[in-house]
VMD Tcl script that builds the backbone (N, CA, C; Angstrom):
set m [mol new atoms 303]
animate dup $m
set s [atomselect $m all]
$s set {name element resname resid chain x y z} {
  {N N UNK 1 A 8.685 20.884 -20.636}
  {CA C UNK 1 A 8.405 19.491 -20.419}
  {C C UNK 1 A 9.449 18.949 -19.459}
  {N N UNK 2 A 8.947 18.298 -18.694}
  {CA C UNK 2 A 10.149 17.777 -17.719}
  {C C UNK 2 A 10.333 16.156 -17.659}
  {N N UNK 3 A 11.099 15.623 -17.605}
  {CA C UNK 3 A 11.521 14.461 -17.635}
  {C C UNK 3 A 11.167 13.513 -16.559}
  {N N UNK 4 A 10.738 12.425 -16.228}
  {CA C UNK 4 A 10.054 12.110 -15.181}
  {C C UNK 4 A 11.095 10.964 -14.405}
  {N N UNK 5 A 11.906 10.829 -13.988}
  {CA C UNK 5 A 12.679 9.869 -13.187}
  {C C UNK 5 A 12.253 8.894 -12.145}
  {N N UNK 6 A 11.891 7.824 -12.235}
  {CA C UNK 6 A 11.224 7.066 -11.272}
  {C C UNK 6 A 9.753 7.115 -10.894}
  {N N UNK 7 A 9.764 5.993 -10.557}
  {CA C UNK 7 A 8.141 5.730 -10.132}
  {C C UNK 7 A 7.286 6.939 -9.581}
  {N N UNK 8 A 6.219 6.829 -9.976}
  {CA C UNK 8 A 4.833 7.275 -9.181}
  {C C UNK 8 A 4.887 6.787 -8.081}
  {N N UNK 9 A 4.103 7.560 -7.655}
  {CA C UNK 9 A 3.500 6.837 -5.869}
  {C C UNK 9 A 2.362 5.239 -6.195}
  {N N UNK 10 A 1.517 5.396 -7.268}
  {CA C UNK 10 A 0.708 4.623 -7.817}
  {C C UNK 10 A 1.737 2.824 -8.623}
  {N N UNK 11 A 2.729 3.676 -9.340}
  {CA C UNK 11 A 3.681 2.568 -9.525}
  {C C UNK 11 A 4.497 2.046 -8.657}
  {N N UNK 12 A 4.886 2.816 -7.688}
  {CA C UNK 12 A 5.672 2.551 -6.373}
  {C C UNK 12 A 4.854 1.516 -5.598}
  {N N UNK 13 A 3.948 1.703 -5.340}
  {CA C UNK 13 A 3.074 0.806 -4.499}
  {C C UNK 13 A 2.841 -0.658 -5.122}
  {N N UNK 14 A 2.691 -0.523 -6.786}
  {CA C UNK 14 A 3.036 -1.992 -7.205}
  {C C UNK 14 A 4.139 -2.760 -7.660}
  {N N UNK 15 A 5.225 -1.653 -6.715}
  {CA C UNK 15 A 6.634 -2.490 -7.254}
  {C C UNK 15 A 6.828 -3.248 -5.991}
  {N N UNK 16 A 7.268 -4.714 -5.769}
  {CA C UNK 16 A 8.127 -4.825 -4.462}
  {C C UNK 16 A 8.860 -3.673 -3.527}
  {N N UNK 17 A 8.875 -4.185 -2.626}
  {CA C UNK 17 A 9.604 -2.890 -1.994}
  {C C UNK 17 A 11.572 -2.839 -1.677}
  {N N UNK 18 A 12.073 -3.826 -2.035}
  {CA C UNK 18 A 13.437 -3.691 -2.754}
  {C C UNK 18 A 13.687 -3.382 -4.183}
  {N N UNK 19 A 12.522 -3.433 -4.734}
  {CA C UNK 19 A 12.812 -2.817 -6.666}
  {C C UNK 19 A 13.090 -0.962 -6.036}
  {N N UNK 20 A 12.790 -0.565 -5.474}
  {CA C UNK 20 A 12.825 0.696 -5.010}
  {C C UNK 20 A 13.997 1.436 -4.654}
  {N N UNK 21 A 14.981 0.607 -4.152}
  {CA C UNK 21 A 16.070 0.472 -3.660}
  {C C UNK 21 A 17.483 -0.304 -3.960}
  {N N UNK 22 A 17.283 -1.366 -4.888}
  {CA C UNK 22 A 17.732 -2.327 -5.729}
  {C C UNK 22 A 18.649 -1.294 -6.750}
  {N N UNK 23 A 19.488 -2.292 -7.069}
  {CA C UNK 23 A 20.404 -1.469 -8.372}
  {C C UNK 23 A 19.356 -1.790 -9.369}
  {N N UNK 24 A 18.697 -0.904 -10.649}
  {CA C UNK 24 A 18.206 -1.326 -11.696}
  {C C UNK 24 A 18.434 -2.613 -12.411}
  {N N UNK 25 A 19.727 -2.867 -12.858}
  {CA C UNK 25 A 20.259 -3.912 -13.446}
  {C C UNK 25 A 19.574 -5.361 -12.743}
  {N N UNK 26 A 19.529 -5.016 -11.567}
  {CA C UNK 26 A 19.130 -6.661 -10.628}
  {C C UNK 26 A 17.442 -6.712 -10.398}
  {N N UNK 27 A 16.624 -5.559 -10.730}
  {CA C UNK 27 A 15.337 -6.082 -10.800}
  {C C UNK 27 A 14.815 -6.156 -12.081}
  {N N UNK 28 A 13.750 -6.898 -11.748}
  {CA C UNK 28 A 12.813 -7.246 -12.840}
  {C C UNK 28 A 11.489 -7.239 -12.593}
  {N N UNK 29 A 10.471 -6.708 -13.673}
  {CA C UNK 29 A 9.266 -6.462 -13.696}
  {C C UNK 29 A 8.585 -7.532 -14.519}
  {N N UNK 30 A 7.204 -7.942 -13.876}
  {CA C UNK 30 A 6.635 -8.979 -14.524}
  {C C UNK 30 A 5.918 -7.651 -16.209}
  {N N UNK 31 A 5.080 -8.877 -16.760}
  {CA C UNK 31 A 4.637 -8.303 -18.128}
  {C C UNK 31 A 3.295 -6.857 -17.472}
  {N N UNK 32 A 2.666 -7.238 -16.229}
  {CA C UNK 32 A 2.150 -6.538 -15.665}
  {C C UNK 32 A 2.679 -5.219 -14.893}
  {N N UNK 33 A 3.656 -5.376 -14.251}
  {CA C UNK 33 A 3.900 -4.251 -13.470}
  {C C UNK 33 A 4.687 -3.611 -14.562}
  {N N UNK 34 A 5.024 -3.811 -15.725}
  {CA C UNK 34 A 5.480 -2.941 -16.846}
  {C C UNK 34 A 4.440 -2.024 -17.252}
  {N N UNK 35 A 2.979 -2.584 -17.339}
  {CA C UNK 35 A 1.804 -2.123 -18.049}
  {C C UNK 35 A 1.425 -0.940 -16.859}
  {N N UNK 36 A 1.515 -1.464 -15.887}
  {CA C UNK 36 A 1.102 -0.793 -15.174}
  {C C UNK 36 A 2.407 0.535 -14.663}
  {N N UNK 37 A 3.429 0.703 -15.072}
  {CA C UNK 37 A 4.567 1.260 -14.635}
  {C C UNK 37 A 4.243 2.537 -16.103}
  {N N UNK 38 A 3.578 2.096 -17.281}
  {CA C UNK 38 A 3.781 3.253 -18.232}
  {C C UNK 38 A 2.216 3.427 -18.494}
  {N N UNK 39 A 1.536 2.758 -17.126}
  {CA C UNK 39 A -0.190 3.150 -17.769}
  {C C UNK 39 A -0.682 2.514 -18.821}
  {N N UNK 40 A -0.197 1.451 -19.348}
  {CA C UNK 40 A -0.848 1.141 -20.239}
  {C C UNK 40 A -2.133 0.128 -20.226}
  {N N UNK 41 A -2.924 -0.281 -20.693}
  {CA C UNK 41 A -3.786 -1.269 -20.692}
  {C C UNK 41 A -3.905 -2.291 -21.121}
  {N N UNK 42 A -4.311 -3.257 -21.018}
  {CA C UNK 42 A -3.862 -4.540 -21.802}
  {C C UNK 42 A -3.693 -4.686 -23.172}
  {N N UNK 43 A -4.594 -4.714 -23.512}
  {CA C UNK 43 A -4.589 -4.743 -25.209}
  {C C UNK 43 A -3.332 -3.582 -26.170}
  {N N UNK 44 A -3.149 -2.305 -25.583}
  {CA C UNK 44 A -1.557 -1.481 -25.995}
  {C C UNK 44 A -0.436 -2.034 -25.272}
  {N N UNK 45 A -0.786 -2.484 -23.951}
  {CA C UNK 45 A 0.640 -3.208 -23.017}
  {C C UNK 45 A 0.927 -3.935 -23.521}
  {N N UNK 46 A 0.082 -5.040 -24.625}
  {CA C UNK 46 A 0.558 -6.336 -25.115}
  {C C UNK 46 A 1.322 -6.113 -26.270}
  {N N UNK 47 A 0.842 -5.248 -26.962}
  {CA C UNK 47 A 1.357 -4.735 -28.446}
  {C C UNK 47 A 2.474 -4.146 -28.120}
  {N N UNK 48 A 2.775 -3.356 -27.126}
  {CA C UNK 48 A 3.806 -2.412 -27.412}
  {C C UNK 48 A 4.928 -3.744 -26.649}
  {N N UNK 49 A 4.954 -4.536 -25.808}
  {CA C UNK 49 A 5.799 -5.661 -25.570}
  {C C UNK 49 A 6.008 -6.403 -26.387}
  {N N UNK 50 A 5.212 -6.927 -27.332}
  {CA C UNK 50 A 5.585 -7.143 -28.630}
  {C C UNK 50 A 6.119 -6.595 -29.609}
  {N N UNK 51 A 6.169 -5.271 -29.585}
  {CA C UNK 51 A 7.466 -4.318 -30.675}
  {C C UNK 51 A 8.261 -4.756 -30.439}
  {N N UNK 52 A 9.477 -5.020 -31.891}
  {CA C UNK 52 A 10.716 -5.216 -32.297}
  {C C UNK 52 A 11.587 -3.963 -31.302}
  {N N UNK 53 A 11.194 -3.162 -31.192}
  {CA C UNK 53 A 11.904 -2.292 -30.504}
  {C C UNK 53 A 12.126 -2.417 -28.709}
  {N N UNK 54 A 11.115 -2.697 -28.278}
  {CA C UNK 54 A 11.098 -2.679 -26.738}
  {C C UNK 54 A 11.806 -4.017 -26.332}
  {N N UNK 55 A 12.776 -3.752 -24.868}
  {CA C UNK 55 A 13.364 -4.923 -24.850}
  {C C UNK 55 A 12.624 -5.908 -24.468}
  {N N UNK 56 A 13.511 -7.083 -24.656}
  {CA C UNK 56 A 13.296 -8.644 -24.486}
  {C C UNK 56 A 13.357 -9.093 -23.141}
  {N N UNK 57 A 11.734 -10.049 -22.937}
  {CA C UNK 57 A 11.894 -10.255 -21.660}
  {C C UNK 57 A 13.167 -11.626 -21.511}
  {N N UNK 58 A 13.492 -11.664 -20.111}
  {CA C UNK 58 A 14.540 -12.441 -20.135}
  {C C UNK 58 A 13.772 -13.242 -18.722}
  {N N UNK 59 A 13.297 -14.919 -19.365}
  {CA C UNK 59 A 12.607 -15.425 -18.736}
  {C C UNK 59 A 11.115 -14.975 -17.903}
  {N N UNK 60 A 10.492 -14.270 -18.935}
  {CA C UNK 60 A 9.161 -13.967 -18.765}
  {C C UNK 60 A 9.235 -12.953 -17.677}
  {N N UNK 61 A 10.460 -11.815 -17.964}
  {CA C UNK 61 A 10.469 -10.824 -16.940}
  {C C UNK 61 A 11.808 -9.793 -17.299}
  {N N UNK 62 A 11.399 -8.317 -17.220}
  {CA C UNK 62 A 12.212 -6.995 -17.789}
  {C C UNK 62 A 13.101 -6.701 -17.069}
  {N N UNK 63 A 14.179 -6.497 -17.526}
  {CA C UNK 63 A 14.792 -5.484 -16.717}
  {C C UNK 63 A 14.734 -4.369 -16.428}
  {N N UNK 64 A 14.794 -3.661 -15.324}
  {CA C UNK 64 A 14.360 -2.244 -15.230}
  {C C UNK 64 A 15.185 -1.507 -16.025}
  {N N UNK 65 A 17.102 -1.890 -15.808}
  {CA C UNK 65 A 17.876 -1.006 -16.568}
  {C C UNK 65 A 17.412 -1.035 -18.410}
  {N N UNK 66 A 17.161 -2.062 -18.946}
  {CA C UNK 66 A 16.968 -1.903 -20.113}
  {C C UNK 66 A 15.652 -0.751 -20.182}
  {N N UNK 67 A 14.556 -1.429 -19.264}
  {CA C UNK 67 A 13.242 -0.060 -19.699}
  {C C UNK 67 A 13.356 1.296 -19.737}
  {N N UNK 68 A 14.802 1.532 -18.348}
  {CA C UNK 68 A 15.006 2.605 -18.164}
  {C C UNK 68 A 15.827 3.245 -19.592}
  {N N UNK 69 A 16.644 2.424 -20.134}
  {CA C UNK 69 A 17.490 2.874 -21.790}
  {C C UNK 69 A 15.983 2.986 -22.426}
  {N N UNK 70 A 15.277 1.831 -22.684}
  {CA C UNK 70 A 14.652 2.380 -23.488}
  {C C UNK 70 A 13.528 3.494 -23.536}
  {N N UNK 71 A 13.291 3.901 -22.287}
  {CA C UNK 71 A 12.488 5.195 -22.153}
  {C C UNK 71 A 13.526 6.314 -22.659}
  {N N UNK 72 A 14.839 6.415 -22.363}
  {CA C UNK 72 A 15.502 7.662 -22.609}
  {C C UNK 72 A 15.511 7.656 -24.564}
  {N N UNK 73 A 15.803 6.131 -24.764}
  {CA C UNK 73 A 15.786 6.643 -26.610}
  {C C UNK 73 A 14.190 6.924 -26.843}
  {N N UNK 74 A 13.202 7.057 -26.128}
  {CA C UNK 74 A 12.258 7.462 -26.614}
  {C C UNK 74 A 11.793 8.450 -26.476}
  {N N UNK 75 A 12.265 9.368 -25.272}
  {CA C UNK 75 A 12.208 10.543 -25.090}
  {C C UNK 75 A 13.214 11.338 -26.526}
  {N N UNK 76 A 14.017 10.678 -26.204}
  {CA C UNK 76 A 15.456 11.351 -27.288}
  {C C UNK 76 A 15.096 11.342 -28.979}
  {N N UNK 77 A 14.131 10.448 -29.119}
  {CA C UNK 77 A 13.159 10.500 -30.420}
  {C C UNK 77 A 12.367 10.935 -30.427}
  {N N UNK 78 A 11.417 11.579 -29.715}
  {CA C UNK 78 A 10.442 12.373 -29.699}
  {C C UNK 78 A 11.113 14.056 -29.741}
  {N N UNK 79 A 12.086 13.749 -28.968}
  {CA C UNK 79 A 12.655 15.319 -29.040}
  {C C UNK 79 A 13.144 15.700 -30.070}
  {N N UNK 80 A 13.740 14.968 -31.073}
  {CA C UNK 80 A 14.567 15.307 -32.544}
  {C C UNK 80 A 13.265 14.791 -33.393}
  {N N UNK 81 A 12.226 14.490 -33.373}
  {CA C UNK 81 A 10.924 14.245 -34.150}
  {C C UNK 81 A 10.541 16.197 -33.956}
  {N N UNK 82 A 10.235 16.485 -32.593}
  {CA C UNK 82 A 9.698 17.918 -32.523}
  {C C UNK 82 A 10.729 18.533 -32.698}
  {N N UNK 83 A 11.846 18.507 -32.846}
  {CA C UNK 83 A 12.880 19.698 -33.294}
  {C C UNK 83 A 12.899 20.158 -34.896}
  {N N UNK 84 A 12.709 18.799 -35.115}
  {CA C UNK 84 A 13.090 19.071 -37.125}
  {C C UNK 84 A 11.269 19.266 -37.224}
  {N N UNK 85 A 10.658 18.980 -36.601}
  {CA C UNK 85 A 9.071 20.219 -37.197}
  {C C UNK 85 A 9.063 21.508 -37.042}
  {N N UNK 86 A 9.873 21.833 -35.869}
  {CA C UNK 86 A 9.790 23.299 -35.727}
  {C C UNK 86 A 10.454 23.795 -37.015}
  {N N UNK 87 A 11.292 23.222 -37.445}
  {CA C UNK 87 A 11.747 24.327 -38.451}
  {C C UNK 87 A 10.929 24.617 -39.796}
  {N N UNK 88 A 9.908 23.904 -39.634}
  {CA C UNK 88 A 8.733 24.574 -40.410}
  {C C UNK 88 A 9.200 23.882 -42.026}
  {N N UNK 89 A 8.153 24.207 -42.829}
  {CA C UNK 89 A 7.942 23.736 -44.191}
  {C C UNK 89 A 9.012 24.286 -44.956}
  {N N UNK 90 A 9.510 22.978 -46.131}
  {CA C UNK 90 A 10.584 23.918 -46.869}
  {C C UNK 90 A 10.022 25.177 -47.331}
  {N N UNK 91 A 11.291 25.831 -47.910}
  {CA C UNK 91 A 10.755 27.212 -48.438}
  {C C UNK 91 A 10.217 27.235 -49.770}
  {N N UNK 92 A 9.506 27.859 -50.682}
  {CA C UNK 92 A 9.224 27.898 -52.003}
  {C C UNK 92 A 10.453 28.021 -52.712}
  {N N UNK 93 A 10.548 27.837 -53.934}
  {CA C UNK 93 A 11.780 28.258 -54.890}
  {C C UNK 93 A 10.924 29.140 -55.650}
  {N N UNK 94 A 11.316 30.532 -55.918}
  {CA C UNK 94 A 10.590 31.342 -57.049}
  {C C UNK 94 A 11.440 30.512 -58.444}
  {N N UNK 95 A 10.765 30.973 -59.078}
  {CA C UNK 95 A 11.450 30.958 -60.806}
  {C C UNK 95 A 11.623 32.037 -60.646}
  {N N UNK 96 A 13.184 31.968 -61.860}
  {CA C UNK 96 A 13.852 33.132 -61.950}
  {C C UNK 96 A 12.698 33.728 -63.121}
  {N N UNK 97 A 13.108 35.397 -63.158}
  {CA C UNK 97 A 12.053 35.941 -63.488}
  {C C UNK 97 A 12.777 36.494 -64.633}
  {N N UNK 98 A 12.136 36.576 -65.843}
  {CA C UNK 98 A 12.532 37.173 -67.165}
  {C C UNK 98 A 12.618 37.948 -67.239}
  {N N UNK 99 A 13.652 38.980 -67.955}
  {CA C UNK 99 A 13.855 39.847 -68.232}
  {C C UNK 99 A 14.129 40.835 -69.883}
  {N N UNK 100 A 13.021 40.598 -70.429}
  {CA C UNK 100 A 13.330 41.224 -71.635}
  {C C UNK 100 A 13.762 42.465 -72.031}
  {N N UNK 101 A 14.351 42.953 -71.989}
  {CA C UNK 101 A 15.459 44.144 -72.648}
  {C C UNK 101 A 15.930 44.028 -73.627}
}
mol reanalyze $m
mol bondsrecalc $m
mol representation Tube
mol addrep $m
């Protein structure tokens, strides 16, 4: 799996063309070019901007550096979600087994 760093050509085209070039920290994305930056569609774009978790717009607009943190803790939770499955189902406990003699 590889990690994806920066825009699409498809998201690129609906960013301004100094968000491209801009320090993260100094741009901002409307509620749209967010939806459209992770594919989402309206009705999941709205919900997931509304999670307690995703950051806060600051005057009806994101920061890129925060989206960019919060994509990495979500990668970084998905990866320790699939790590502790791999290790598969606990093991059985036998009962100890009797021994009459």
């Amino acid at each position: 799996m590889s990690v994806r760093r920066g825009p699409t050509e498809a998201e690129a085209a609906a960013l301004p063309i100094d968000a491209l070039t801009a320090d993260p920290r100094h741009v901002f994305l409307t509620a749209g070019e967010v939806m459209a930056r992770y594919r989402w569609g309206r009705t999941k774009g709205y919900e997931q901007l509304q999670r307690g978790g995703f950051p806060k717009p600051i005057a009806g607009r994101y920061r890129l550096d925060l989206l960019m943190q919060w994509e990495d803790d979500q990668l970084a939770d998905s990866t320790r979600t699939a790590t502790s499955h791999h290790a598969g189902p606990p093991a059985k406990r036998r009962p100890p087994q009797r021994t009459d003699a």
